[in-house]
C-alpha positions in Angstrom: 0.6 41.4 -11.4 2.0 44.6 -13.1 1.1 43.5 -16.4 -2.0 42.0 -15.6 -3.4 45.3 -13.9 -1.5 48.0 -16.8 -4.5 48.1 -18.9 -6.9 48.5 -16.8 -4.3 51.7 -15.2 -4.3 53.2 -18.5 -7.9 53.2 -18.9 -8.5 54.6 -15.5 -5.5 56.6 -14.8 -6.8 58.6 -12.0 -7.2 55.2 -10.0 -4.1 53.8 -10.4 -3.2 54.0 -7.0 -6.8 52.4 -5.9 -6.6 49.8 -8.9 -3.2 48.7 -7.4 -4.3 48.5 -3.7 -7.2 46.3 -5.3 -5.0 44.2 -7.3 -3.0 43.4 -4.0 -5.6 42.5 -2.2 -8.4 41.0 -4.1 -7.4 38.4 -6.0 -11.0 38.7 -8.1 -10.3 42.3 -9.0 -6.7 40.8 -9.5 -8.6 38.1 -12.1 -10.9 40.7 -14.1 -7.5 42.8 -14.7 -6.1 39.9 -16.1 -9.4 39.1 -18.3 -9.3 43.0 -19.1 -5.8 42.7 -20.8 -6.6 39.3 -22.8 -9.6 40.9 -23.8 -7.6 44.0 -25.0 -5.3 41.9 -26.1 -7.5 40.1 -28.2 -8.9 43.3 -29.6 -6.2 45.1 -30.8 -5.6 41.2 -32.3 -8.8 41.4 -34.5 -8.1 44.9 -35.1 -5.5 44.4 -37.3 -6.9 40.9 -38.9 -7.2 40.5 -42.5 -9.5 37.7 -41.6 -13.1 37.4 -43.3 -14.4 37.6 -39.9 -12.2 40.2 -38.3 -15.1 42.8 -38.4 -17.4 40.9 -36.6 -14.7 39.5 -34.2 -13.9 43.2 -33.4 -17.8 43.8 -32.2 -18.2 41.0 -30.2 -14.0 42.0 -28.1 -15.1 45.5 -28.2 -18.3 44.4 -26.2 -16.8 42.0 -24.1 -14.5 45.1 -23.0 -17.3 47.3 -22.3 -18.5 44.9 -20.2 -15.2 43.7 -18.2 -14.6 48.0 -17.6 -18.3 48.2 -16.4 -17.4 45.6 -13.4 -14.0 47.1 -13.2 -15.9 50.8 -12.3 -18.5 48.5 -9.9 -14.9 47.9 -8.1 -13.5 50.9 -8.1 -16.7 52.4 -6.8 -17.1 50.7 -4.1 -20.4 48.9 -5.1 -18.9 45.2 -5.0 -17.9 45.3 -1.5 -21.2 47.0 -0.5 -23.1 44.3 -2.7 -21.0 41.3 -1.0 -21.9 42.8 3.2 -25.3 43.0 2.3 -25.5 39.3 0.5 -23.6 38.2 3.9 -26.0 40.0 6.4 -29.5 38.5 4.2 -27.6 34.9 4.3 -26.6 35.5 8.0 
């Protein structure tokens, strides 16, 4: 879990104690830490390609990581767990 979640504490240090209470107990924030450090992963990968592609490689992870912080701040906001009551009081 530690490595899965230390990206995602180093980009949001001042959560870290809220990203790790999340990590143990919501195994979908748990799963989008894990996607967060392949995608970082990935990255730093392309980053340092030689590849004729590598340029356009680095666009598309440095989007994809934009995108995966963007749900990670929906989480650490609070929004998600607002969003998910209200979708179970409309289907209840």
């Amino acid at each position: 879990m530690l490595n899965d979640i230390h990206t995602v504490i180093m980009r949001f240090p001042e959560n870290w104690e809220h990203i790790r209470r999340l990590a143990e107990e919501d195994t979908s924030f748990l799963c989008l830490c894990s996607d967060h450090a392949l995608a970082i992963g990935t990255l730093q990968y392309w980053k340092n390609s030689k590849l004729p592609t590598h340029e356009e490689r680095v666009k598309e992870y440095e989007s994809l990581v934009s995108a995966l912080e963007e749900e990670i701040r929906v989480f650490l906001s609070g929004e998600f767990r607002t969003n998910i009551n209200e979708s179970v009081k409309d289907v209840g």
